[in-house]
N, C-alpha and C positions, 0 to 999 in steps of 0.2 A: 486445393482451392478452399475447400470447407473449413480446415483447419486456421486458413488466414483467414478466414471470413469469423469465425468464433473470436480470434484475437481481436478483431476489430471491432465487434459487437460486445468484447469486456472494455475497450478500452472506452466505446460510446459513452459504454456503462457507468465507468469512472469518471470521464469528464463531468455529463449531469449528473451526477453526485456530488462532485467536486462545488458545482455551480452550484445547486442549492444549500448546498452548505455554507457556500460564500454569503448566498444570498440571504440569508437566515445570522448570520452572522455581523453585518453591518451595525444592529443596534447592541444585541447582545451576543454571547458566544455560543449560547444555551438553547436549546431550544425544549419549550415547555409546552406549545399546541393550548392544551385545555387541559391541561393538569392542574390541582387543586396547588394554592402558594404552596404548602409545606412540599408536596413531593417536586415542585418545583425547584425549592430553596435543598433539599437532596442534590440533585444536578448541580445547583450553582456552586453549594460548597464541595462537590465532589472536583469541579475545574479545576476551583483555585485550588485545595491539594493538590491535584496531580500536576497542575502547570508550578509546584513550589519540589517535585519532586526530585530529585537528583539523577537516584540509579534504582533498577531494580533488575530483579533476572523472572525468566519469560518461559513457559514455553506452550508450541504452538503444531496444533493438527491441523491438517487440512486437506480435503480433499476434490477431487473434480473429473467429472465424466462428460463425456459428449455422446451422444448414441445417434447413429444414421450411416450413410455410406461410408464415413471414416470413421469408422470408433477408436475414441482415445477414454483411455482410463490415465489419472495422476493421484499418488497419494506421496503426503510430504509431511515429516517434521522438523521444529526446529527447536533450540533450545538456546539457553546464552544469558547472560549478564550483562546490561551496559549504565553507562555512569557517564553524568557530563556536568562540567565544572558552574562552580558559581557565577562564576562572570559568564559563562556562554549561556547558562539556561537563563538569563536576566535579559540577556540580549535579544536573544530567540523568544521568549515571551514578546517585548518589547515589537519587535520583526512582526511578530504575528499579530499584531493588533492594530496593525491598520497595512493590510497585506497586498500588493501591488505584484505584478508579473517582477520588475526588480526585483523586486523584496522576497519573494520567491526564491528566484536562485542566491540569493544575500543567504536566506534563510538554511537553504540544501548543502551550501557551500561553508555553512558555518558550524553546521549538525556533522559531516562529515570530517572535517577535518579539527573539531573538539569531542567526539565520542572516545570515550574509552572502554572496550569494547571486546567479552570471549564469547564466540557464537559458533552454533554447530548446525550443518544442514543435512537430513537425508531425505532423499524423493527414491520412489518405485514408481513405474509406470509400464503402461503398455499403450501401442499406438500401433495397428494394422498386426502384423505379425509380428514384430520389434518391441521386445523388452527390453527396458533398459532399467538399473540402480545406480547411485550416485552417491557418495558418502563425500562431506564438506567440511572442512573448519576453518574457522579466519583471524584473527586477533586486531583489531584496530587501537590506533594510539597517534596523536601527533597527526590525525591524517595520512597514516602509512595503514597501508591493510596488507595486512600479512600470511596467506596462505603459503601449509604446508604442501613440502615434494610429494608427496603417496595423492595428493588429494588432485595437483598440478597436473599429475601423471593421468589420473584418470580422466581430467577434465579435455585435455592435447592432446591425448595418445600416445604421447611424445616420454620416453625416457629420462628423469632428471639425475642424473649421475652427478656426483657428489655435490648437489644442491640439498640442503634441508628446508629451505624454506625462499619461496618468491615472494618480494615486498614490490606493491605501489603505492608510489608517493602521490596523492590526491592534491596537495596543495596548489593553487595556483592554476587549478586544470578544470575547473567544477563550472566555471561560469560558462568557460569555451566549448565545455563536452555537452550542455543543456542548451545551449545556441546551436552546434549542430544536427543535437538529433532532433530537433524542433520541440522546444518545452512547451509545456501547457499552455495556451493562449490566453491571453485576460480575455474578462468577457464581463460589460455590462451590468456593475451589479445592480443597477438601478431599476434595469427591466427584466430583475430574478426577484427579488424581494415577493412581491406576491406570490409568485406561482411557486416559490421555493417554500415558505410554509405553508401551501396549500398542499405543496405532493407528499410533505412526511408527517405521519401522524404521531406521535407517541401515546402510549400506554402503559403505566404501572401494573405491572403482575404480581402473581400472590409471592411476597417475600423465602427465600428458598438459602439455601445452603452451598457457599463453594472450599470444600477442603475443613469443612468443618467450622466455618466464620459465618457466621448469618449475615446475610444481604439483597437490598433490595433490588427488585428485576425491573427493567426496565427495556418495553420493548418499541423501537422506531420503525413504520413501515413508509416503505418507500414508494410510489405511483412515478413510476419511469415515460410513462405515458404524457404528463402534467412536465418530467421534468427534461422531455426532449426537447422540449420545445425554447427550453433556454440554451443549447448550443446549436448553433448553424452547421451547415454540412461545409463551408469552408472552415470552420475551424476544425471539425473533426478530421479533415483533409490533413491542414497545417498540422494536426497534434502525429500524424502518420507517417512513418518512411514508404509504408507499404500500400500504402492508398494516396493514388490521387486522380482517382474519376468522379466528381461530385454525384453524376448519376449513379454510380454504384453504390456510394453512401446513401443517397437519399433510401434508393434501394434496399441499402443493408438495414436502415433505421425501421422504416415501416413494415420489415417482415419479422422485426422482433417482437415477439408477444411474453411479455414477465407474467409468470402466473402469480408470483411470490420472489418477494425483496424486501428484508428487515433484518436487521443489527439489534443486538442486545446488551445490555450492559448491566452488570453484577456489582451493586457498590455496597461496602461495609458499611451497615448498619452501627458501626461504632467509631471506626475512623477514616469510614468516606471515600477511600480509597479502590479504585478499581481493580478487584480480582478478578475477572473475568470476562472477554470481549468475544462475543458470536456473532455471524452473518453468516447468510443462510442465501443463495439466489437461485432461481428454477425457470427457464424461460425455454421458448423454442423458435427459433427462426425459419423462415422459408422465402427462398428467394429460387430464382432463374439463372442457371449458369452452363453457359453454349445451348441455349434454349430447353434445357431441362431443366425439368421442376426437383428442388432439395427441399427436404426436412431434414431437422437435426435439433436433439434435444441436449440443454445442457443444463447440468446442479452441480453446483459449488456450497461448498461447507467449509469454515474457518472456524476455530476456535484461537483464543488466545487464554492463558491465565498466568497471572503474574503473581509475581513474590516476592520476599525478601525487597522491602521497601526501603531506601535510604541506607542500604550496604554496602558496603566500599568493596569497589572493583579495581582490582590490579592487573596489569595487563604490561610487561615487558617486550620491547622487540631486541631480538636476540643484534649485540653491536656487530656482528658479521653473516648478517642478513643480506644476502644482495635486495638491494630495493630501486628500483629504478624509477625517475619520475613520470608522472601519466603526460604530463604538458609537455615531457621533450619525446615522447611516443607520436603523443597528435602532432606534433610540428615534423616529425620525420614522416608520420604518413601523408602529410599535405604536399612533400617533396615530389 
């Protein structure tokens, strides 16, 4: 139970975030608080590079622990290159600039099946007495995502004999698979705009170094307190497979206490460009379950830094790939 209760209190956590940002975002995309024009105008033109960027390759730490009657520890890296065409990132710019629950999944369903895409994933963790490791790689191209046999194997448990590689074909699947597992609900942006720049602050830190490139820091804090209040506990419901007692939510919202929530962002000082994305969150919840009282603390730590800017990424799927479509999957399991 603890464990679905943490799931449900990041995904809270995502939604008003999600929301204030919308909200924040209706006049301009940027958000400057009380920062002086220039480091303002840093931000603006650091967008428009990145929203003019094509491809870059990434890679990314992250970690996360929960501490109380179920302790879970996760640590995860991932690494990869991805590139998307002129015509889709024109479009997807286009998408996002006046962004509606459609447009939404338009958006998800156009990112996925135009990335071209070589990524790698490892996680370790431990959960009770249960250690597990996990080694990943995928190649995406055409909307076909291409995971290898060794990595299949470990994922089912399952044996792939003389398979080298299982393709899904995403096409055509993206808008039906976000309808059922209930996508993010709109919400209001009209009655986010206040409270949505009121809960995140920014602040310019003292200029600092990522990989040897000078750039300036820039740190946003978040007041989750301020931005619960812009999603209802039926929508946090809707956004849920695994919750739907509105009293539990209401429940799960008010026993969360953020001590600490802010994102960072590391932009070149020379071409603007984002080398480096941080978020850092630290909170503890406590709630009643079969009439006992839980505590449970959790911190999460992400890092992102990127590279290799406007690289051309190649990425073949092998012509005797078995690939199967995702859309004739969900239609046989609705059978």
């Amino acid at each position: 139970m603890l464990k679905m209760r943490v799931i449900l209190a990041l995904l809270a956590i995502m939604l008003v975030s999600l929301a204030g940002a919308q909200a924040d975002s209706t006049d301009r995309a940027v958000l400057c608080g009380d920062l002086p024009e220039t480091d303002c105008q840093i931000l603006l033109d650091n967008e428009s590079v990145m929203n003019s960027l094509n491809s870059f390759a990434f890679l990314m730490d992250m970690s996360f622990a929960v501490s109380g009657d179920e302790a879970m520890q996760l640590a995860g890296q991932a690494g990869g290159a991805l590139s998307l065409g002129d015509e889709a990132l024109r479009a997807a710019n286009e998408m996002s600039e006046n962004m509606s629950e459609a447009d939404a999944s338009a958006l998800i369903e156009l990112l996925l099946t135009s990335l071209e895409a070589d990524l790698w994933f490892n996680v370790q963790g431990a959960s009770g007495e249960e250690d597990f490791d996990m080694e990943l790689s995928l190649q995406m191209k055409d909307g076909i995502v291409l995971i290898g046999a060794e990595a299949l194997e470990a994922l089912t448990g399952e044996p792939m004999t003389g398979m080298e590689a299982f393709g899904v074909d995403l096409n055509g699947a993206i808008g039906e698979l976000l309808e059922e597992s209930g996508a993010m609900p709109a919400t209001d942006v009209s009655d986010m705009e206040a409270a949505g720049a009121a809960a995140m602050t920014v602040t310019r830190l003292p200029d600092s170094e990522v990989n040897g490139v000078a750039v300036a820091v820039f740190e946003t804090d978040i007041d989750l307190d301020i931005l619960f209040s812009l999603v209802s506990v039926e929508e946090l419901v809707a956004a849920s497979d695994d919750l739907d007692d509105p009293q539990m939510a209401s429940e799960l919202i008010e026993g969360i206490d953020v001590r600490e929530f802010y994102v960072r962002q590391y932009i070149g000082l020379d071409n603007l460009y984002t080398y480096r994305t941080e978020m850092s969150l630290d909170m503890s919840m406590a709630f009643e379950d079969d009439s006992q009282a839980t505590d449970a603390a959790v911190v999460m730590d992400m890092s992102v830094d990127l590279s290799e800017f406007g690289e051309p990424v190649v990425v073949e799927i092998p012509e005797d790939a078995f690939v199967f479509p995702l859309l004739m999957m969900m239609q046989m399991g609705d059978q």
